[in-house]
N, C-alpha and C positions, 0 to 999 in steps of 0.2 A: 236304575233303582236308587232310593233317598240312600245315601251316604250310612246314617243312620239303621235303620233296615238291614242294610246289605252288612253292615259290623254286626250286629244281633246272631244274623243268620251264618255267618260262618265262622264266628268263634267257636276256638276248642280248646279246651284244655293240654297244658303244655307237662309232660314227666321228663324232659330234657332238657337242661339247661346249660349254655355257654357257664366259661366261668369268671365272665366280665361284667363290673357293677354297672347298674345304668345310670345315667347321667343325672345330676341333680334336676336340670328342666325339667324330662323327659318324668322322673319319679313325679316332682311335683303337681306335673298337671293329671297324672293318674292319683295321686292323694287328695286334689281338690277335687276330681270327679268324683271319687267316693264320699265327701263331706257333703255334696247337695244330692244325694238318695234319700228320696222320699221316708219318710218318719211319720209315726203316728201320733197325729196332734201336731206334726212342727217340733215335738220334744226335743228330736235328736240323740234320741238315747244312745247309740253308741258311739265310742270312743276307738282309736286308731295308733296301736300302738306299732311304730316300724323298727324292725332289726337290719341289722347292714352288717355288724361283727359276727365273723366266724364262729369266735366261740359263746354266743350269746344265741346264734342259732343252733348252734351242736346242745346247749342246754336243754333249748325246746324240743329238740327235735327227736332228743334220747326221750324226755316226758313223753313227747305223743308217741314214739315207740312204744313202750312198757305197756301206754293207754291199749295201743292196739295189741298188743300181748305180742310181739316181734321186735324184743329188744334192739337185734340188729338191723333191724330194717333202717331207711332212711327215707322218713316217708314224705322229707318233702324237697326230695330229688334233688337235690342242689344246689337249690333255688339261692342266690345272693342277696335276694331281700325278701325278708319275712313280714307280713303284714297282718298282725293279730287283731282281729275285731272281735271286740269285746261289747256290752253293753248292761246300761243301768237295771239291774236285776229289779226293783223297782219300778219301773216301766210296764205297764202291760202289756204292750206292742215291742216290747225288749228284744226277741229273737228276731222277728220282720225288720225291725230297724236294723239290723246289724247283717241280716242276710241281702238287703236293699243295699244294703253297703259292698258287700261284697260284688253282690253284682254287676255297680257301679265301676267298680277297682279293675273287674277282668273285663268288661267291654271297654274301658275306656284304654285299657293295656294296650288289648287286640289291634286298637282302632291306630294304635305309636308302633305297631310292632314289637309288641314285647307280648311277651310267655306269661300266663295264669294260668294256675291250678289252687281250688278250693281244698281244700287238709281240714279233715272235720278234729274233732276228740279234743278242743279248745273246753268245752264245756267243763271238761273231763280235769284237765289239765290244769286248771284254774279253782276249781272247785277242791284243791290237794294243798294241803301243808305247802308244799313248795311252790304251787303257784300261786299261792296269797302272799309269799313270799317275793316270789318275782312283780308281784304289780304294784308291791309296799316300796320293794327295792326302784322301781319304775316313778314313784312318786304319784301310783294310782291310786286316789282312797275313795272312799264308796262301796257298796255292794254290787260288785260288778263280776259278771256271767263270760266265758270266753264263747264265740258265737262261732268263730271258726276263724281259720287262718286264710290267708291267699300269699300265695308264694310269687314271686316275681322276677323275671328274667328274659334274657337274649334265647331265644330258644336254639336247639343243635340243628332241626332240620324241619321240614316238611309236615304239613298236617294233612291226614286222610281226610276227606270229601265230610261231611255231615252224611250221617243216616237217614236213610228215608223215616218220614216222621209218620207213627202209629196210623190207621184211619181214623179211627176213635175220638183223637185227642181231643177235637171239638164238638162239643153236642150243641146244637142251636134249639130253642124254645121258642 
């Protein structure tokens, strides 16, 4: 099976993570695959902000708690690097840009051996007093949307098989 394909198909979503950063190479070619995801028009509306410090993640991560109403929770499992995608609220294809992106980030993880998981409530979190604060602090300026996060890491163990896929999901005409 194409290399390609066969990453698609068994990627899965990673809630355990080692707690060892991954390598500068090893980051960069999964930040460059999320830069060339398909965009509407070519625009490129979103923007790629990464965290690596501890307590620059516990910031966010306490916001997207409270967002989900589960203060203590820690909803993005451990993850040693945080990958906030954002995009030009501006943009009409804003959200597609920035979930192309995403997509981009956890197949191209999968394909190095490293752990993604998608952490929605960016929207949310960006859209708050403090998180117009973190993207001003960021030296982000613009009118810019949080689209969702992707967490990144060595994963702890093992992934279950993929689900068998609906009948349905394809209708041909």
């Amino acid at each position: 099976m194409n290399e390609v394909l066969k990453c698609l198909q068994e990627r899965r979503s990673c809630r355990s993570f080692l707690p060892k950063q991954l390598d500068e190479e090893t980051l960069e070619a999964i930040l460059t695959a999320g830069t060339f995801a398909a965009s509407g028009r070519g625009r490129q509306a979103a923007k790629i902000v990464v965290l690596q410090k501890p307590e620059e993640i516990a910031t966010l991560e306490r916001m997207n708690a409270a967002v989900l109403g589960a203060p203590d929770a820690h909803p993005f499992f451990g993850a040693p690097t945080v990958c906030v995608v954002l995009a030009d609220a501006e943009v009409s294809t804003a959200v597609e840009d920035g979930a192309l992106v995403i997509g981009n980030l956890m197949t191209a993880a999968w394909s190095l051996g490293v752990g993604s998981c998608w952490v929605h409530r960016a929207r949310e979190e960006f859209a708050s007093d403090e998180g117009k604060k973190l993207l001003k602090q960021w030296g982000i300026e613009g009118n810019y949307i949080g689209v969702g996060h992707c967490v990144l890491g060595y994963p702890t163990g093992e992934f279950r098989p993929a689900a068998p896929r609906k009948a349905n999901y394809v209708t041909r005409v």
